[in-house]
C-alpha positions in Angstrom: 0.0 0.0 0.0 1.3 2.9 -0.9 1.0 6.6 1.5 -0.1 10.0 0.6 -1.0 12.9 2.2 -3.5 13.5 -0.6 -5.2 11.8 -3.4 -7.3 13.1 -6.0 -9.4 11.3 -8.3 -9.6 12.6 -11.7 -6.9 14.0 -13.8 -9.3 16.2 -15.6 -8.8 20.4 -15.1 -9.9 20.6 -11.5 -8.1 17.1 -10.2 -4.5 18.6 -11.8 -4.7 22.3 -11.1 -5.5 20.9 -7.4 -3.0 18.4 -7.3 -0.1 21.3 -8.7 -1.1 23.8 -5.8 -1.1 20.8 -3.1 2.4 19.7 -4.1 3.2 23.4 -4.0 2.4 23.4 -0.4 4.6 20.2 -0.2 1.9 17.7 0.1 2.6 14.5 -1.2 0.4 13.9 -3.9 -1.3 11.5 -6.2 -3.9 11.8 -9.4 -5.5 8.3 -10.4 -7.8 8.5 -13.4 -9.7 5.0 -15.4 -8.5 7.2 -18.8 -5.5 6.7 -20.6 -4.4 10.1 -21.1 -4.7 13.1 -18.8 -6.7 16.2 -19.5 -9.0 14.3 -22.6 -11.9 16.9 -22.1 -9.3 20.3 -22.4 -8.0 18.6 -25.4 -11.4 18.7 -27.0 -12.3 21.5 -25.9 -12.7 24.6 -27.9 -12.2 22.7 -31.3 -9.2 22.1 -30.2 -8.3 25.4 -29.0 -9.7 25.3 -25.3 -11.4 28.3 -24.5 -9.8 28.4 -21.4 -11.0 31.6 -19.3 -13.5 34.3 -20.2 -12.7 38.4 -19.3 -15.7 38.4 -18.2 -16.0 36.1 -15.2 -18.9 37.2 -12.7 -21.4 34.9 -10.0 -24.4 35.5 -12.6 -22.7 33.4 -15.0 -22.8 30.2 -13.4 -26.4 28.2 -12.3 -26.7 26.8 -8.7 -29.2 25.8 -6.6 -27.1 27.9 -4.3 -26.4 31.1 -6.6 -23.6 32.5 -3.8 -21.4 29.3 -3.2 -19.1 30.1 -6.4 -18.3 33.9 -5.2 -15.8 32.9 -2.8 -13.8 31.0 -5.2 -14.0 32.6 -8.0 -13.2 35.9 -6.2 -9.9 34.5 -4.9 -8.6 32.7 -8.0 -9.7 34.6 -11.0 -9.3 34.4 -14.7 -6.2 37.0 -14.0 -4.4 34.4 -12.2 -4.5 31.2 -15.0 -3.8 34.1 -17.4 -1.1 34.8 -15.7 0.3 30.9 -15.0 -0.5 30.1 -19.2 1.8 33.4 -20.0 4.3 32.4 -17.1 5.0 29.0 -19.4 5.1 32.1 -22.6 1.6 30.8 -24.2 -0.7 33.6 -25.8 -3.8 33.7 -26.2 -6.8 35.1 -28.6 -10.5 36.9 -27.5 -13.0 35.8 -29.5 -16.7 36.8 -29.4 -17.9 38.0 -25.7 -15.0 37.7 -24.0 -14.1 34.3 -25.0 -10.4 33.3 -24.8 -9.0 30.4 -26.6 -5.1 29.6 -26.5 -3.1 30.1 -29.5 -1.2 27.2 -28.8 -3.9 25.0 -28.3 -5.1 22.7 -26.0 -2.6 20.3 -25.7 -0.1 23.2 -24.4 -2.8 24.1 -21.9 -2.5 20.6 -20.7 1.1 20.4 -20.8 1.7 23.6 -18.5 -0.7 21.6 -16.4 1.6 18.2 -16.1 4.6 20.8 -15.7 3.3 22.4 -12.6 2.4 19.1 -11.5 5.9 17.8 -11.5 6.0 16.4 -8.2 3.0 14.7 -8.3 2.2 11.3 -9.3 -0.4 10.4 -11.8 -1.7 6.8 -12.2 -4.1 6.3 -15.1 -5.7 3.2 -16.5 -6.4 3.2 -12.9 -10.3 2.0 -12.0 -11.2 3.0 -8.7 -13.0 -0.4 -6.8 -13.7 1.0 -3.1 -13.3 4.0 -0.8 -13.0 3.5 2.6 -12.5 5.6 5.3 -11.3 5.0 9.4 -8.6 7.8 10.5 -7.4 8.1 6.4 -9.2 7.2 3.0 -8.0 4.0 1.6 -8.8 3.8 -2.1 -8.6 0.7 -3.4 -7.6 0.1 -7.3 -6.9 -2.1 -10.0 -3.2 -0.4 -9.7 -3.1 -1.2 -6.2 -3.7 0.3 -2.7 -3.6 4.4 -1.3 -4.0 5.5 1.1 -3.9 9.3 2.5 -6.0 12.1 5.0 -7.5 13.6 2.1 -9.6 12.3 -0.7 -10.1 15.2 -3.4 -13.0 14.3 -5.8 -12.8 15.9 -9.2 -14.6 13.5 -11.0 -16.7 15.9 -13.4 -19.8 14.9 -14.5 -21.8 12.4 -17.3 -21.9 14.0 -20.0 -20.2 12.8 -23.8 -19.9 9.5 -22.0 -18.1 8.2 -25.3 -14.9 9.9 -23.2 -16.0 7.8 -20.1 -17.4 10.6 -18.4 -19.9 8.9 -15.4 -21.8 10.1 -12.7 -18.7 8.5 -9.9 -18.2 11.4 -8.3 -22.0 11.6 -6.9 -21.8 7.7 -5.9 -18.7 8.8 -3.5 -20.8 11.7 -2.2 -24.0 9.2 -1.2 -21.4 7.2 0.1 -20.4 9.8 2.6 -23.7 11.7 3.6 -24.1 13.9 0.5 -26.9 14.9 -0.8 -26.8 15.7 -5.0 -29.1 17.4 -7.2 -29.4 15.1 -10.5 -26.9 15.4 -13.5 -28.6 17.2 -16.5 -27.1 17.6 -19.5 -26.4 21.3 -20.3 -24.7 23.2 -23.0 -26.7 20.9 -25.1 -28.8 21.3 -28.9 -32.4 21.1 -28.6 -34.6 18.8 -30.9 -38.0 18.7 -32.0 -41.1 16.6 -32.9 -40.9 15.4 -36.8 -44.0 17.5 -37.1 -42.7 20.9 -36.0 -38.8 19.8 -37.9 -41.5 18.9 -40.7 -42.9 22.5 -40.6 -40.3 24.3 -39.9 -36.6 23.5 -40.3 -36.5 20.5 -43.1 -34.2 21.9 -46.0 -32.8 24.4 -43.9 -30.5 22.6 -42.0 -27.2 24.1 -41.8 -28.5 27.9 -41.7 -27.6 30.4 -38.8 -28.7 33.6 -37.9 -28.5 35.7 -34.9 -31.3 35.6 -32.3 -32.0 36.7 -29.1 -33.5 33.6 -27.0 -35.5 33.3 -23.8 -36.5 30.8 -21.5 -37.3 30.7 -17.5 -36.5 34.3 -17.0 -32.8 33.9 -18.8 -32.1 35.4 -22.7 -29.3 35.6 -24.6 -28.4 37.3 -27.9 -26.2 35.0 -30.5 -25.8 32.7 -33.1 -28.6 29.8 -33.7 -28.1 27.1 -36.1 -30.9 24.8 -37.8 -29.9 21.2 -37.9 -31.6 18.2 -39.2 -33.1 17.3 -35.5 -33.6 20.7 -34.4 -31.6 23.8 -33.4 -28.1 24.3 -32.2 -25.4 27.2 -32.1 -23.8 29.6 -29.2 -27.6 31.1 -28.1 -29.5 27.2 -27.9 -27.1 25.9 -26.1 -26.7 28.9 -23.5 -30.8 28.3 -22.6 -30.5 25.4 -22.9 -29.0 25.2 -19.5 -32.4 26.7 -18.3 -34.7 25.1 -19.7 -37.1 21.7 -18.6 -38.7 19.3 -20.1 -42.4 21.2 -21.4 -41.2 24.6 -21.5 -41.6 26.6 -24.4 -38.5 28.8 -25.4 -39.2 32.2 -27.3 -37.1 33.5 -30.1 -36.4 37.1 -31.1 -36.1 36.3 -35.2 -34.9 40.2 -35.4 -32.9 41.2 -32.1 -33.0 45.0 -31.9 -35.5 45.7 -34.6 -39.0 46.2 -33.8 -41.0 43.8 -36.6 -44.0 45.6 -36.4 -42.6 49.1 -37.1 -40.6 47.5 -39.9 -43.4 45.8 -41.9 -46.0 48.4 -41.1 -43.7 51.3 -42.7 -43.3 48.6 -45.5 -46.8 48.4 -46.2 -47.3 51.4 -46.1 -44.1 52.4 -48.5 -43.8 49.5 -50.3 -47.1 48.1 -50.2 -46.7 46.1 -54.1 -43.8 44.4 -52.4 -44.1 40.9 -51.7 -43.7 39.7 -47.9 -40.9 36.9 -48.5 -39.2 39.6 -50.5 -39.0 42.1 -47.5 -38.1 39.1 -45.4 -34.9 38.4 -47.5 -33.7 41.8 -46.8 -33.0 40.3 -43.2 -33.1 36.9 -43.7 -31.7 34.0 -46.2 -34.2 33.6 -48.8 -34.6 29.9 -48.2 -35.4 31.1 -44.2 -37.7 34.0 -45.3 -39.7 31.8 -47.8 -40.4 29.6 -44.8 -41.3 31.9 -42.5 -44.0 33.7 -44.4 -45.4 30.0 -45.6 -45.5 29.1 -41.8 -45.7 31.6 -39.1 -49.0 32.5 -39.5 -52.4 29.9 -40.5 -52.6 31.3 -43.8 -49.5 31.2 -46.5 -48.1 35.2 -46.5 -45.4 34.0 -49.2 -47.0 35.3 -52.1 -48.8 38.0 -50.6 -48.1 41.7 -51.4 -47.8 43.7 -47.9 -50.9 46.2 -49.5 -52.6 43.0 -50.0 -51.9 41.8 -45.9 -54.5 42.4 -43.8 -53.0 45.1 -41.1 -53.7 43.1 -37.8 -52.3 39.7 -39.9 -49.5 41.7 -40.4 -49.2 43.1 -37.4 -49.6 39.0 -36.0 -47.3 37.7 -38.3 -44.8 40.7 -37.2 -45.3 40.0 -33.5 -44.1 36.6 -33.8 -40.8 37.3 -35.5 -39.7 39.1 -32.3 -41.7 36.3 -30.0 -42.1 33.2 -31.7 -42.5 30.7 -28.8 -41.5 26.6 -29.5 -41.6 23.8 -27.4 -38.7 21.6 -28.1 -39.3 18.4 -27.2 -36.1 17.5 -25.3 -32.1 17.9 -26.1 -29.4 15.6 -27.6 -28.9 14.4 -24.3 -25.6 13.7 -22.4 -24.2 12.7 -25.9 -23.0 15.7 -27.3 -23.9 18.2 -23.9 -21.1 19.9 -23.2 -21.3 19.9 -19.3 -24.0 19.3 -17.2 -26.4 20.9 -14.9 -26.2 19.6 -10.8 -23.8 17.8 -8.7 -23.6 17.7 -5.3 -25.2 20.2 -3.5 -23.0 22.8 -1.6 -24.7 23.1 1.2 -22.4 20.7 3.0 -19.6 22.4 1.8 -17.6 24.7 2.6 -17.2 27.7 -0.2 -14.1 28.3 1.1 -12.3 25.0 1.1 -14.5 22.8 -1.0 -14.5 20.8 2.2 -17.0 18.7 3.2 -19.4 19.3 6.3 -19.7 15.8 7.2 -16.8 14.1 6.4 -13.3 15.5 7.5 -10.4 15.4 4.6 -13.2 14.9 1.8 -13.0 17.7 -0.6 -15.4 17.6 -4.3 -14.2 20.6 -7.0 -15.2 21.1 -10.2 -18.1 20.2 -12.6 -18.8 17.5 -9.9 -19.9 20.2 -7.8 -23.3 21.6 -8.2 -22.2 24.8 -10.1 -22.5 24.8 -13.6 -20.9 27.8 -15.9 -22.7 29.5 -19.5 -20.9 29.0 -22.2 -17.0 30.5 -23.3 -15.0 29.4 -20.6 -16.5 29.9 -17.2 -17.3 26.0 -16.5 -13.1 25.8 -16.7 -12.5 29.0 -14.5 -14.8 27.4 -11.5 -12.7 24.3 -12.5 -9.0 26.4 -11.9 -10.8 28.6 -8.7 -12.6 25.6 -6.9 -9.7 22.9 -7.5 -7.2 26.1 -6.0 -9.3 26.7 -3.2 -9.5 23.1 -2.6 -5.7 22.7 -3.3 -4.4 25.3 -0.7 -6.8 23.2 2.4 -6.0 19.7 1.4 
């Protein structure tokens, strides 16, 4: 059996950039993780790239059932600081759109300054964890063999794009120990529809994106939205889609900043020997405009002249390009999601430390916690400031 001070299961983000700041502290430390390379999700991540941090990191970014656990964190290890460690190891970095940055040497590089600062520790992988038990210290037992240590460090992420072996472990070692979880959902996900309403409304378009403003639950945000052949994807969907349940509708603003009324109105009245589908393609591809004025309202605009468009159809038909509500009728699951909603719930744990409240030495960081980031880099910053929180306790 072999002795640590600390061990930390998963070699993911959170499990390295806590295992660099323990051995920093001069903790003895070890990583075990079941895949065969370290880091597999930054690799992917980002195209490639990993977006890595966003300028923009603030609490109303990030969903919780407990909406002030992340401040503390966050607050104390911010995107500054893993700026600051990437440029340390001289790797630059590119802002995209909203704040987004993505590393110009890509993601294996990211990984790479991870595994340097983690030069002390050891990582096991190919290493499946069989039992955790606990008397004075955790005793993990694996197909590698025996550890042992006084704290156990979960940073086990969550389910989803199980292809990668991603699993809901981490919330089985929190039942173990007292814990209470809110249910994995997938998040950062596309939404699909009935064949009826992709029947209606998307088939042939697939592969067209426009910018929208989209709102669900009280939440909207303005960006890209791109048909596919099961439904609706891009930047915007999968934002919501991290709000949204099974049975709510979600409402789309076709024309974000432009009122739809004003502008059809003043084209009746201007341009009244104008066809509809033809003022539509001003705004929109013509393939999208032709649809929407066969299908947004009970009767086919297409053909119509705007003189020839009864003023409240019009006004109707315009209403619904700034509001047009849709009821998808679920997501492409854990699949393709690109993190997941819940985890185990923070309140027994410490915001602080990431420690638990019921168990001494046990420790959960990361997406296996129940804090889950938007889109463009914040689900890795609470991954660097809970797993350095964790790392300067353990």
């Amino acid at each position: 059996m072999k002795h640590y001070d600390v061990i930390i299961i998963g070699a993911g983000a959170a499990g390295l950039m806590c295992a660099a700041h323990a051995s920093k502290r001069g903790r003895s430390v070890i990583v075990l993780d079941k895949a065969s390379k370290a880091g597999k999700k930054i690799l992917i991540s980002g195209g490639g790239r990993c977006n890595f941090t966003n300028l923009y990191i603030e609490p109303e970014a990030f969903i919780s059932n407990n909406p002030h656990f992340c401040k503390s964190a966050l607050s104390r290890y911010t995107q500054w600081d893993f700026i600051a460690l990437l440029e340390s190891h001289q790797l630059s970095w590119t802002e995209k759109t909203l704040g987004q940055l993505f590393c110009d040497q890509k993601s294996n590089a990211v990984v790479d300054v991870l595994l340097s600062e983690c030069a002390d520790v050891d990582i096991t992988l190919n290493t499946d964890v069989n039992k955790i038990e606990f008397e004075d210290r955790y005793l993990v037992s694996t197909n590698q063999g025996d550890f042992q240590a006084e704290s156990l460090v979960v940073a086990t992420g969550g389910p989803s794009i199980p292809k990668m072996g991603a699993t809901d472990f981490g919330l089985q070692i929190a039942k173990q120990f007292g814990h209470k979880s809110i249910v994995f959902r997938p998040a950062l996900v596309p939404f699909t529809f009935s064949q009826q309403d992709i029947g209606r409304y998307f088939k042939d378009l697939s592969g067209l994106s426009l910018e929208v403003n989209i709102s669900c639950n009280n939440q909207s945000f303005k960006e890209m939205a791109l048909i596919t052949h099961r439904g609706i994807s891009g930047p915007a969907v999968l934002q919501i889609s991290s709000y949204w349940r099974k049975g709510n509708p979600i409402e789309i603003d076709l024309l974000p900043g432009i009122d739809a009324v004003e502008l059809l109105l003043s084209a009746q009245q201007n341009r009244g020997t104008t066809n509809l589908k033809n003022i539509l393609n001003e705004h929109f591809s013509k393939r999208l405009a032709h649809r929407l004025a066969q299908v947004l309202m009970p009767v086919d605009l297409s053909e119509k002249a705007l003189g020839d468009i009864n003023q409240s159809d019009l006004k109707s038909f315009a209403q619904i390009l700034n509001n047009w509500a849709l009821t998808p009728s679920g997501t492409e699951g854990m699949r393709v999601a690109e993190v997941c909603t819940g985890g185990v719930d923070t309140n027994a744990l410490s915001s602080k430390t990431m420690q638990s409240n019921k168990q001494s030495g046990l420790y959960f960081i990361g997406e296996t916690v129940d804090v889950t980031g938007w889109l463009g880099g914040y689900n890795f910053q609470w991954a660097w400031s809970s797993a350095w929180a964790a790392g300067q306790a353990v």
